[in-house]
KEBAKE-971315 format. One record per atom (N, C-alpha, C, O, CB): residue in one letter; x, y negated, z negated. Coordinates in steps of 0.05 Angstrom, whole numbers, plus 5000, padded with zeros to 4 digits. Glycine has a CB too. Example, Ala and Ser with C-alpha at 12.3 -4.5 7.8 and 13.67 -1.06 7.14 Angstrom:
BEGIN
a526451144844 a524650904844 a526450664844 a528550664831 a522650894819 s525750454858 s527350214857 s525849994843 s526849774839 s528250124886 
END
This chain:
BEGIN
x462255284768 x461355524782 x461555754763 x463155784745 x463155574808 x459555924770 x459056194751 x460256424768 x459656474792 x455456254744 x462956644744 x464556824752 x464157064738 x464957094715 x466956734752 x462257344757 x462157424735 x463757774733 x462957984744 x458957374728 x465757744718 x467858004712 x466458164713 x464658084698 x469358054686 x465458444725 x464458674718 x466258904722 x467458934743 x462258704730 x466459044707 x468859214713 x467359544718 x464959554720 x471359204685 x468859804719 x467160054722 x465960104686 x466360004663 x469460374737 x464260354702 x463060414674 x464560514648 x466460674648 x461260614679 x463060364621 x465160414601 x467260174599 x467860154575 x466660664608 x468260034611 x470359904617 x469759694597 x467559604590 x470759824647 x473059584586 x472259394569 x474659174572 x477059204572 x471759504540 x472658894576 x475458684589 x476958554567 x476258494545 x474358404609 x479358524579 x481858564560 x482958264563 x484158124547 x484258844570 x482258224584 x483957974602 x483357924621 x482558094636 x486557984609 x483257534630 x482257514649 x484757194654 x485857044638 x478657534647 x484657224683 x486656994691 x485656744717 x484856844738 x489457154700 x485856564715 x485456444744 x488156214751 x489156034738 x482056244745 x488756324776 x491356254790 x491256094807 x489856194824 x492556434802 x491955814816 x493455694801 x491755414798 x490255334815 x496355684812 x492255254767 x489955074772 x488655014765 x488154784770 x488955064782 x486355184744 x483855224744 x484155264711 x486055364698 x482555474765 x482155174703 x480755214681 x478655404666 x476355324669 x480155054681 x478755574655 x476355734644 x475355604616 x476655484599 x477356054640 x472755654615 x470855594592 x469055704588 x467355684605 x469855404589 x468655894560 x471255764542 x473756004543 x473456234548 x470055694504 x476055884536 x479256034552 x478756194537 x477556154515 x482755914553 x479756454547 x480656824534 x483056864525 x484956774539 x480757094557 x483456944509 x485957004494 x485757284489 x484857364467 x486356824467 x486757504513 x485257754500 x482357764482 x482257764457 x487257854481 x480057754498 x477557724475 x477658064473 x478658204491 x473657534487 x476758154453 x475458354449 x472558374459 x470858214453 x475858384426 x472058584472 x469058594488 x468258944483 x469759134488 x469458494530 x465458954471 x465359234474 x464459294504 x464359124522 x463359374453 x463759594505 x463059744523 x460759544536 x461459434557 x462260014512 x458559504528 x455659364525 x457359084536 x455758914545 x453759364487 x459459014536 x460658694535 x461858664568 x463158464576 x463858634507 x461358884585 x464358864602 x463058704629 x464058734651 x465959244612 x460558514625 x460358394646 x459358084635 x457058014634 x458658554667 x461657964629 x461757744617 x461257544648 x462257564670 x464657724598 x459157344635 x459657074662 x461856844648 x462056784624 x455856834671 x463156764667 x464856574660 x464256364665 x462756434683 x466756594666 x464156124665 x464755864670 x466955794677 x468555814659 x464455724653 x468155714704 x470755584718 x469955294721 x467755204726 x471555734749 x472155194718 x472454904723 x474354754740 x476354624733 x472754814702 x473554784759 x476554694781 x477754404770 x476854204761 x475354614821 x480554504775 x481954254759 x482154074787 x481353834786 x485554324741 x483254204816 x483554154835 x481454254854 x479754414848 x485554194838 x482054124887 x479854284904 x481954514916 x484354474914 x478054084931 x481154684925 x482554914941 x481455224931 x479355284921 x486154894936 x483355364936 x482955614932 x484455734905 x486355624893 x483755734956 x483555954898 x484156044868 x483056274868 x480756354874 x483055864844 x485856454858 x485556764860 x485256804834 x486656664819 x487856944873 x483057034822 x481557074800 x481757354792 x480357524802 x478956994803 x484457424768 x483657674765 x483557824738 x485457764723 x485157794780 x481758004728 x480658034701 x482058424706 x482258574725 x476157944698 x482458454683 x483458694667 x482358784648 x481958674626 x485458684659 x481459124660 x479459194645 x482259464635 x484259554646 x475859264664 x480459534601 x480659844599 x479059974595 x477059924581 x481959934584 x479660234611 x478560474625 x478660704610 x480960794606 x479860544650 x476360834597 x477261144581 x477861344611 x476761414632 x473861314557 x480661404594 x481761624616 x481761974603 x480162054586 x485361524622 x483362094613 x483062364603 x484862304563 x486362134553 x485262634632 x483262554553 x484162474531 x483962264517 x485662254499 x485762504532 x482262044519 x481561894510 x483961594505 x484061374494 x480462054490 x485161724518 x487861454538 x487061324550 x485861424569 x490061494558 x487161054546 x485060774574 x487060834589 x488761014583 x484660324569 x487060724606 x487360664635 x486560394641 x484260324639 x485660854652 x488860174652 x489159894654 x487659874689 x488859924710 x492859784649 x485359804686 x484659714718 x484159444716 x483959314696 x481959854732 x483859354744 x483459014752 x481258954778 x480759094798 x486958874764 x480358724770 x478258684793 x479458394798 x479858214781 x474458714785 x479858394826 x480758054838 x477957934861 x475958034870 x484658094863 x478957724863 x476557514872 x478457244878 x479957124863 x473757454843 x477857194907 x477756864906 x475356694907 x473156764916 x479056774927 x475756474897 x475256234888 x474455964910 x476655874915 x477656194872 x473255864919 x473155604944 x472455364925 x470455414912 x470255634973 x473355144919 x472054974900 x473554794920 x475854804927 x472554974864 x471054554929 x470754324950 x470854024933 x469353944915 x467554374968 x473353864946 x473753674925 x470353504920 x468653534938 x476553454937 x469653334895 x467953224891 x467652974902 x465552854899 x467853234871 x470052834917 x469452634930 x473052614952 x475252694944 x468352344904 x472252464986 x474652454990 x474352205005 x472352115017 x475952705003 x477252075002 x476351815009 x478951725030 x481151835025 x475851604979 x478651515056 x480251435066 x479751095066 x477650995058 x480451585088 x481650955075 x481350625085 x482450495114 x484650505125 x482950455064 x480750405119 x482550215143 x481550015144 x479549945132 x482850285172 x483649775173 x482149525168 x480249505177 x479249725184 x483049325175 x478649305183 x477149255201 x476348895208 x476248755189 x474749445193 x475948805232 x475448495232 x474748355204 x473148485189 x473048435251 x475748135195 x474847925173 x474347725191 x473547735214 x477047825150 x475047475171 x475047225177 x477047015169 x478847105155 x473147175170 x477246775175 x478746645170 x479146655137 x481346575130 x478146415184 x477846715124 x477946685095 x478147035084 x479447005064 x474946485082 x477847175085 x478047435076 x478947725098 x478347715122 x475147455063 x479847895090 x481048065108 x478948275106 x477448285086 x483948155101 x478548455125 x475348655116 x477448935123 x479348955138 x471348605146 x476349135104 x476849365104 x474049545107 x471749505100 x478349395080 x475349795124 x472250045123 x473250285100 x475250415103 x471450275164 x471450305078 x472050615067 x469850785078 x467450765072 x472050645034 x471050935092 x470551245097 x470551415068 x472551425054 x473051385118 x467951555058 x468351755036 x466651895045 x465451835065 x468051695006 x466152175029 x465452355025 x464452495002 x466252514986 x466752405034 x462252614992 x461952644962 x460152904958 x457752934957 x460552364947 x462053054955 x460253344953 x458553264930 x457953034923 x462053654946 x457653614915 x456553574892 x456553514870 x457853694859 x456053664889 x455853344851 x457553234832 x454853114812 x453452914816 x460052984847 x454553324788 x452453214773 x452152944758 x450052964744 x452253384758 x453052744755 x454052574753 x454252324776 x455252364798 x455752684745 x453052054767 x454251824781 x456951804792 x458651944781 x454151624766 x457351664811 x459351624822 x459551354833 x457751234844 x459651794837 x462051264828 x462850934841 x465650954860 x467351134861 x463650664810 x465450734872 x467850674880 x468950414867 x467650214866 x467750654909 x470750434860 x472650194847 x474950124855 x477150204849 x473250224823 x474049924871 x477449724888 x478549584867 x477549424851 x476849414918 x481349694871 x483349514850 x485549324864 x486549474881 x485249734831 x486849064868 x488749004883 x490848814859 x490348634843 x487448854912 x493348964867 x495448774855 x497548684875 x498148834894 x497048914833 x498448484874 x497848224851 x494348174860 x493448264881 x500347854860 x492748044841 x489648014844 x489847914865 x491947834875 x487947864826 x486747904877 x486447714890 x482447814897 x481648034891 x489247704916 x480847604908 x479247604903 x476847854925 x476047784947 x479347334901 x476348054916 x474548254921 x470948314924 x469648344904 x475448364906 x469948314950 x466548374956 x465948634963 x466748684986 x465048204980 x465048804953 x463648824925 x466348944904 x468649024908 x460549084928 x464948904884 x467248964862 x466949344855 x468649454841 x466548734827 x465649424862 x463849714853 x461649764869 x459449664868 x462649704824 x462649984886 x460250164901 x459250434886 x460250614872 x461450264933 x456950364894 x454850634877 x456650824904 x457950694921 x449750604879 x456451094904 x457551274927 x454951524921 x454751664902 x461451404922 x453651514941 x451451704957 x452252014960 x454452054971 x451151604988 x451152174955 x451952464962 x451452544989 x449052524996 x450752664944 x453252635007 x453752615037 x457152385046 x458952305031 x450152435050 x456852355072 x458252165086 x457751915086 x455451825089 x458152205108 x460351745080 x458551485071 x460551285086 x462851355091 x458151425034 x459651035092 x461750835115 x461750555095 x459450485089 x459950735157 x463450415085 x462650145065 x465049995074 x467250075080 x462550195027 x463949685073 x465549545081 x466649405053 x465349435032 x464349385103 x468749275053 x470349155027 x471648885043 x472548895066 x473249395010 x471348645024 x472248455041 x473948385015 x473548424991 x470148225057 x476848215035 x478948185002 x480147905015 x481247865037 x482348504992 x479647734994 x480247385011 x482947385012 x484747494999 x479347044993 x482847225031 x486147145036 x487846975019 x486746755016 x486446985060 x489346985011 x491246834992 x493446635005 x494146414999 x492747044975 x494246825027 x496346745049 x499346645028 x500246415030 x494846425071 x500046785015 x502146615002 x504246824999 x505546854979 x501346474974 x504546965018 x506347115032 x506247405014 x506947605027 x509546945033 x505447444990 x505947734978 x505447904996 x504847875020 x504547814955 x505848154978 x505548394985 x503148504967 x503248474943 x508048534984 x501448614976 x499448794960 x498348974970 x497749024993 x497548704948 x497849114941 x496549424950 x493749404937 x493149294915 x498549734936 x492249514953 x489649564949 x489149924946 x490050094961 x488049414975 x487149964921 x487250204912 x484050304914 x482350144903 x488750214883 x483250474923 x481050524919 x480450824898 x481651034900 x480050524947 x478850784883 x478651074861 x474851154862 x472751014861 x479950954816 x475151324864 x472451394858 x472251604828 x473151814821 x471251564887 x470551424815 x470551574792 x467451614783 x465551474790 x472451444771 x467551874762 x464051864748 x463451774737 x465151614730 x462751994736 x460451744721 x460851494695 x462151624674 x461951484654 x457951344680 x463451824669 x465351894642 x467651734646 x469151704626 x466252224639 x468251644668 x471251554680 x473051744694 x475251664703 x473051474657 x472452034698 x473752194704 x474552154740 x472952204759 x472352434692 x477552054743 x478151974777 x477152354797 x477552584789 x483451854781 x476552304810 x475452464824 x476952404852 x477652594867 x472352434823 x477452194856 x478252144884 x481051904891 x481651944867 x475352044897 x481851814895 x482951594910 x484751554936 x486451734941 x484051474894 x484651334953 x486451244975 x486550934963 x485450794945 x485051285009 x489050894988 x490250594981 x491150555007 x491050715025 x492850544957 x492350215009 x493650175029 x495049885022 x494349765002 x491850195053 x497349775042 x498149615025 x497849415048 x496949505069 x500949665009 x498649145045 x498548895066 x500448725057 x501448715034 x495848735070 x501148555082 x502948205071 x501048035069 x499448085087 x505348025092 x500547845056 x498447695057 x499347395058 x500147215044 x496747755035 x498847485086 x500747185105 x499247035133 x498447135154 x504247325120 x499346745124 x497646675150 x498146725184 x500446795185 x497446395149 x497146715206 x498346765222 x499846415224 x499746215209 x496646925244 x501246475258 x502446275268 x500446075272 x498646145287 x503746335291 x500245825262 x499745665262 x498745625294 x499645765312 x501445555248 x497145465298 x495545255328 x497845135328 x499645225314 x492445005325 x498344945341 x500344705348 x502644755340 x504044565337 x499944435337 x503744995334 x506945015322 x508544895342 x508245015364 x508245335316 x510844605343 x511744545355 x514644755359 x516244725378 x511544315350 x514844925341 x518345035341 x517345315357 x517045535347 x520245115301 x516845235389 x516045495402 x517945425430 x517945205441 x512145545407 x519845715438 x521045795459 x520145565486 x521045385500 x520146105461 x516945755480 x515645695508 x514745365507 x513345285526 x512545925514 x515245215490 x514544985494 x516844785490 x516544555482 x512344945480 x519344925496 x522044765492 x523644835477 x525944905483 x521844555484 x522444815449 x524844895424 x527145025435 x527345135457 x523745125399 x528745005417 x531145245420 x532845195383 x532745015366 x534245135457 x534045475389 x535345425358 x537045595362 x536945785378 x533745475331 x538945535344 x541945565338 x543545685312 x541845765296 x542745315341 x545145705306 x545345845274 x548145855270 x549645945286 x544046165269 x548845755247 x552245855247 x553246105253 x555546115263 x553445825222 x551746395248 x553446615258 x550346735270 x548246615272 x555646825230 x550847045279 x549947245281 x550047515274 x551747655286 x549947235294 x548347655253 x548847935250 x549448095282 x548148025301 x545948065234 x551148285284 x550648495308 x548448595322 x547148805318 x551448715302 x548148425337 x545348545359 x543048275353 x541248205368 x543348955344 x543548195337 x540947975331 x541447665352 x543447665366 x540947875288 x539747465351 x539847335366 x536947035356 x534547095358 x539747545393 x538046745345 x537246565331 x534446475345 x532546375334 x539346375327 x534546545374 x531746485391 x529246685380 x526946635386 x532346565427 x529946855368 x527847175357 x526046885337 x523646885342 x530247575327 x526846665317 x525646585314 x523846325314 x523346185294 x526046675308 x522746285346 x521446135356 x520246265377 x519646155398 x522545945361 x519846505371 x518046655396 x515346615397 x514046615419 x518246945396 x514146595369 x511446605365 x510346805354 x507946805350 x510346585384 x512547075343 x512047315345 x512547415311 x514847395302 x513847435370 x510547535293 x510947465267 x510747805265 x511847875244 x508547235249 x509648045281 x509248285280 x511448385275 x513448255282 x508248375299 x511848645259 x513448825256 x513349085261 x515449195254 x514048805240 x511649235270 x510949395284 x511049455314 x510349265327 x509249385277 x511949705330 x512349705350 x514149465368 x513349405391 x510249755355 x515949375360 x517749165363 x521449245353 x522449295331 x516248925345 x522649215383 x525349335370 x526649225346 x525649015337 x527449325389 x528349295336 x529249125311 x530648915314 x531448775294 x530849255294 x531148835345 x533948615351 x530648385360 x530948145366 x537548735388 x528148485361 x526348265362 x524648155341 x523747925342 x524848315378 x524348315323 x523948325296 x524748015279 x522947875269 x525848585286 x527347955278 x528147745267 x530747735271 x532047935277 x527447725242 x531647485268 x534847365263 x536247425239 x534947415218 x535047075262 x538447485240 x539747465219 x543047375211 x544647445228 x539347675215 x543947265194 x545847175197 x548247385193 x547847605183 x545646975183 x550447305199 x552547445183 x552347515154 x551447375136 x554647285185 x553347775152 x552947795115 x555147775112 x556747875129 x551848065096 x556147605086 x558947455079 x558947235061 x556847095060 x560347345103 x560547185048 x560646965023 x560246745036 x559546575020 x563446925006 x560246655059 x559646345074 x556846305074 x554846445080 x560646315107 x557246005063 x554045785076 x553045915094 x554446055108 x554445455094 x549645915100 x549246045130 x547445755128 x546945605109 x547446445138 x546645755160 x544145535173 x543445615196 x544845735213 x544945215178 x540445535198 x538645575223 x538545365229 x538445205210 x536045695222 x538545275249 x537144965266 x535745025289 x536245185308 x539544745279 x532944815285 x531344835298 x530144585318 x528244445312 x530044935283 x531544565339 x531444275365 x528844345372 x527644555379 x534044275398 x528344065368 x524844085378 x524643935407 x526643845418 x522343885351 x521343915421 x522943905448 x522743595444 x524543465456 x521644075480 x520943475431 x521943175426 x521943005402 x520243105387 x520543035440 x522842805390 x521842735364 x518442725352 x516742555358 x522842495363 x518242925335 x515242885332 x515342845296 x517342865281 x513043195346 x512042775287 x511742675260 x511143045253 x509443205261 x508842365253 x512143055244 x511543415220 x509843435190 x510243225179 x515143555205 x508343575176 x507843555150 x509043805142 x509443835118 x504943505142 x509543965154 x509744265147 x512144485165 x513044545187 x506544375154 x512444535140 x515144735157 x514844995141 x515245045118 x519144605152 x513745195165 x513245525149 x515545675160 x516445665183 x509845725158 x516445845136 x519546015141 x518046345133 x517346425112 x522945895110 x518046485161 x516446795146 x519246995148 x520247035170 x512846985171 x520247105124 x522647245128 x522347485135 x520247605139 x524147255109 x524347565137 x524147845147 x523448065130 x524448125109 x526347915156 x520848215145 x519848515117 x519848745135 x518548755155 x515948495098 x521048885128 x521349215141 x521249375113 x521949265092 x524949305162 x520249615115 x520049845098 x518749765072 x519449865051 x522749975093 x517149595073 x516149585049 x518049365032 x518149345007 x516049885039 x519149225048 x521349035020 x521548715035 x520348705057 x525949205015 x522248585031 x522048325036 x524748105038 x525347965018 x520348255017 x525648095053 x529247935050 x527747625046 x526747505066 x532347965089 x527647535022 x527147305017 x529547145007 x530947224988 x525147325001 x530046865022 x532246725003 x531846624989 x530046464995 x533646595008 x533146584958 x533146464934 x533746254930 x532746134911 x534246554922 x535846104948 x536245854943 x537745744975 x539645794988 x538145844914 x535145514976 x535645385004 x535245115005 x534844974984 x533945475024 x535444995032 x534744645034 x532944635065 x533844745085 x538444395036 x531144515066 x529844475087 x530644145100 x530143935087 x526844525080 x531544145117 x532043825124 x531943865146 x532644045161 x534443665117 x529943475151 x529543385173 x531343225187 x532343025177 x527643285171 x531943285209 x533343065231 x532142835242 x530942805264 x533943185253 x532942645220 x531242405238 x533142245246 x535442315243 x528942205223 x532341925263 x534141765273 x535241635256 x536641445265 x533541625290 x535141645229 x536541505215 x537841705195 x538041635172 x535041285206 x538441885201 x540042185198 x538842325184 x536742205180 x542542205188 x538842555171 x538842835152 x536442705129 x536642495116 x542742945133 x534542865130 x532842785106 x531443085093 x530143255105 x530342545117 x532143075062 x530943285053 x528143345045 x526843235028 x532143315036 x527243565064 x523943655062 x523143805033 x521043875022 x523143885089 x525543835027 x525144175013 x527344344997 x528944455013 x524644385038 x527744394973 x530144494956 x529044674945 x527244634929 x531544314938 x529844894950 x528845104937 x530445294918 x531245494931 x527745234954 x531045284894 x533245454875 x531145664860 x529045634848 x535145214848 x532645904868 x531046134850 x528346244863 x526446344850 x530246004819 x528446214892 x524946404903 x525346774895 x527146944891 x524546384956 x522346764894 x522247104891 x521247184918 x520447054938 x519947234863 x521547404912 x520647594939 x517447474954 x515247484944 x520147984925 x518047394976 x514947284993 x515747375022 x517947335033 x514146864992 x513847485033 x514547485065 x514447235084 x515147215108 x512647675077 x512746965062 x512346785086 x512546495064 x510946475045 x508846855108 x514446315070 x513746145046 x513245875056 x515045785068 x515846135025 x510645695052 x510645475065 x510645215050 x509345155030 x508645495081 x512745055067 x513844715048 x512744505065 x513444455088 x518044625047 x510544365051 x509544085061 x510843855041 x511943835019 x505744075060 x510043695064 x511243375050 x509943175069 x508243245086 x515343315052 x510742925065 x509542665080 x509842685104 x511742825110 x510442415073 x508342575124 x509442625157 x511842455148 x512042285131 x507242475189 x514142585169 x516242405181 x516442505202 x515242705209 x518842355169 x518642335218 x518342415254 x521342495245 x522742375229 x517642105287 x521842755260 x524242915258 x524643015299 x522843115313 x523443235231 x526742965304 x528043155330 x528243445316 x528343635331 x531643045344 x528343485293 x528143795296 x528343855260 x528043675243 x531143955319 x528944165255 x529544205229 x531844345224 x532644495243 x527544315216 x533444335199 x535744585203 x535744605160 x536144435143 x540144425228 x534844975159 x534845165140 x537345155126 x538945275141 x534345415151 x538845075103 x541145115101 x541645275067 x540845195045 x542444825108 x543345515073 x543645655045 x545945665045 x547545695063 x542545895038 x546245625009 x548745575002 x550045825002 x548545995014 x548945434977 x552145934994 x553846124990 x552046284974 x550446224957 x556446044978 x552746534984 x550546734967 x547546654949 x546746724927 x552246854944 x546646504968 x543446384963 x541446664978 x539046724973 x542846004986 x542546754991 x541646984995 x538147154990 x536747044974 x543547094982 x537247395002 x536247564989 x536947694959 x539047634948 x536247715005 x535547804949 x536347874920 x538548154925 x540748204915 x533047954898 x537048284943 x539248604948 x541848474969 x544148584972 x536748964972 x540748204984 x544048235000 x543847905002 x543047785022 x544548455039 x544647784975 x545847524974 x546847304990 x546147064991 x547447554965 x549447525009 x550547395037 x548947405052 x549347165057 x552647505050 x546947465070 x545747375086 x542647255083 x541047275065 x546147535099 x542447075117 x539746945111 x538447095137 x539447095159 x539546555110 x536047225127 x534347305149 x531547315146 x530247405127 x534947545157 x530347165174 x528047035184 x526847095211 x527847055233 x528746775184 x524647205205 x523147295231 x522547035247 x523846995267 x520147455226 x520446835236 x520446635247 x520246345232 x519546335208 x518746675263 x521046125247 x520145875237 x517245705252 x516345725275 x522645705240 x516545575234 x513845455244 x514445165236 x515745115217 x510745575230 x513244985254 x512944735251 x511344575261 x511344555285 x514444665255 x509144375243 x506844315249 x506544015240 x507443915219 x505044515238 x505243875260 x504043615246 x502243625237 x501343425226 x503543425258 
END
């Protein structure tokens, strides 16, 4: 945008400033300006969008040939070049769909949108051209289901590279509850646990219920005692059935993930205790799932050793729900 200082007659500009933010081109350092000079145009360059108070200092022949320091002020409106929001919107069994909402004032220059997601994972379209006006685009991002966490970033930039814009949002990227999960309340199960954290309760997981949102925290998930002791979940099924799969989704609040590091999955069969599953050293996942050969099990029971724990709290084991499927 073009700014242009004029000061009274005679006047010669001494100095000029823009508050706070903002860029001039090309920058003043006290210029010297004659008489003939005192209505310089400037070039501003908003660094940011908002407002910006603009003020230039002139000198004034006064009596006796003494200047006299006057000033002329001005604000500034500079409207960002692009603004962008995200949300979800329906997918499919294979990819999750997002809507970007943007916006793109004037901007001499191309413009894109560029979705970034870490940890990767696979992205339609990779780069939107972005339209000058209001604009609605859909982004589809496949499912991985392998319990992470990721953030998806959206940037709008020009073709110089210069970011002009961005939003983000983050997700778990975790399957839902399974069809046929036999380890459900309403179809018999029940489960049991060597202790209980305060307020929690080992039935929270066989509800069916994997949400964390709008849900008190004592429904949220189970948790064990925190303490140097073994912990175990057991899970009575309502009759002996053949299983391939046993999904464990732990507990995630605030952005973090109580994952245990080192566990044993075993089946209860009639010819006693059989191991599904040994797990030494997991990293952070919200949902982790262990297949093996059918066997027919009355049920399953989770067992961690002494401080097998989460990584921030060792002593305990906590689990929103268990799943179990033929």
């Amino acid at each position: 945008m073009q700014f242009e200082a004029r000061g009274p007659e005679g006047a010669r500009l001494v100095r000029f400033e823009i508050r706070p933010g903002r860029q001039i081109v090309p920058p003043l350092e006290a210029p010297e300006r004659s008489e003939a000079e005192c209505a310089p145009r400037l070039a501003v360059q908003p660094a940011a969008p908002g407002t910006s108070h603009v003020i230039a200092w002139f000198d004034v022949p006064g009596p006796g040939g003494k200047p006299w320091t006057v000033t002329r002020q001005a604000n500034l409106f500079a409207l960002p070049a692009a603004e962008l929001s995200i949300s979800p919107r329906e997918g499919t069994d294979a990819s999750r769909g997002f809507t970007i909402k943007a916006r793109r004032g004037p901007h001499p220059r191309k413009v894109v949108l560029k979705p970034e997601l870490t940890p990767p994972a696979g992205l339609q379209p990779t780069e939107l051209v972005l339209a000058e006006g209001d604009s609605e685009l859909a982004l589809q991002v496949a499912r991985v289901a392998d319990g992470a966490q990721r953030v998806l970033v959206i940037r709008a930039v020009d073709d110089e590279g210069n970011e002009l814009a961005r939003t983000q949002t983050s997700f778990r990227d975790e399957p839902p509850v399974p069809d046929g999960d036999l380890a459900l309340k309403g179809v018999g199960a029940r489960a049991t646990s060597d202790s209980s954290y305060s307020g929690y309760n080992p039935a929270v997981t066989i509800d069916g219920v994997i949400a964390e949102k709008d849900i008190h925290w004592t429904q949220r998930a189970w948790a064990s005692s925190d303490s140097g002791l073994p912990h175990w979940l057991q899970i009575d099924l309502p009759a002996p059935s053949a299983i391939r799969e046993v999904r464990i989704y732990w507990n995630a609040e605030e952005g973090r993930t109580y994952t245990s590091q080192r566990y044993e999955v075993i089946g209860l069969t009639a010819d006693g205790p059989v191991k599904l599953a040994t797990v030494d050293g997991q990293g952070p996942a919200s949902m982790t799932p262990h297949e093996s050969a059918a066997v027919t099990v009355s049920g399953i029971r989770i067992e961690q050793p002494a401080q097998g724990g989460p990584e921030s709290r060792p002593g305990i084991m906590w689990i929103r729900e268990v799943c179990v499927t033929p």
